[in-house]
N, C-alpha and C positions, 0 to 999 in steps of 0.2 A: 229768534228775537225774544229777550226776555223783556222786563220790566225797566232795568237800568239804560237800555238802549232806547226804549221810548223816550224816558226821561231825557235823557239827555239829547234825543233829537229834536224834544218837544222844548228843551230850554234853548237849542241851540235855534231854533224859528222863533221865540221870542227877543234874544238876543239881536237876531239878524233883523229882528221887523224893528227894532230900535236904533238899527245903526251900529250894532255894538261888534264889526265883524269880528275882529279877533277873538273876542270872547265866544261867539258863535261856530266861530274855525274851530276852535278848541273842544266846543262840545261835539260839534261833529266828526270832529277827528276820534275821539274817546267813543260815540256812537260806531263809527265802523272799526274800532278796535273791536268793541265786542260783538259786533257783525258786519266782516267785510263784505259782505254780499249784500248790505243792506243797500238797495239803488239810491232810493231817496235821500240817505245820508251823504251817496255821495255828491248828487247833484245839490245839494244845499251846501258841500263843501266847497266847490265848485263857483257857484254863486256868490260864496263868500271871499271867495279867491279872486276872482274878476273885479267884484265890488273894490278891493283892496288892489285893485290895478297890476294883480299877480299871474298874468295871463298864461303862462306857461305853467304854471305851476295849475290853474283851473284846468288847461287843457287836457294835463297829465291826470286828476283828476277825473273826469267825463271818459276819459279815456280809457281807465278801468272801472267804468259800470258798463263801457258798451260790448264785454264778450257775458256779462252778466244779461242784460236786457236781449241779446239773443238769444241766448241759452233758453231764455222765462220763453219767447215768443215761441220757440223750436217745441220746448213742451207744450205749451198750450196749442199749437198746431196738432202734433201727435194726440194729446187731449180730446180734443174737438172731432178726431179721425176716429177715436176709441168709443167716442161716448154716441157718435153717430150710425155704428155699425149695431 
């Protein structure tokens, strides 16, 4: 995650807290261009997607952060196993 990815996930939550989805679509789409891994991006994607009454397309969305959100929990299990020994 650099710098341009905050930003633009951070315009793409002000755009959405105003209503502005498409615009918001847009920056989050551009955020998980330069980090597809980024969870939050996608679920603001998502959010934007429903909002805009796009629900298959949300769904498809959530749908790829969730082998991402396992992935993170599988590590921080093994984490948690490592740092307790």
């Amino acid at each position: 995650m650099d710098a341009s990815d905050v930003l633009s996930k951070n315009k793409g939550i002000c755009l959405y807290r105003i209503k502005r989805f498409d615009q918001a679509l847009a920056s989050f789409d551009q955020a998980i261009k330069l980090d597809p891994n980024d969870v939050s991006a996608l679920d603001n994607k998502g959010r934007c997607l429903f909002d805009l009454k796009r629900f298959y397309d949300a769904i498809n969305s959530y749908d790829q952060a969730i082998p991402i959100i396992q992935h993170m929990q599988k590590y921080t299990i093994v984490m948690v196993r490592v740092l307790k020994n």
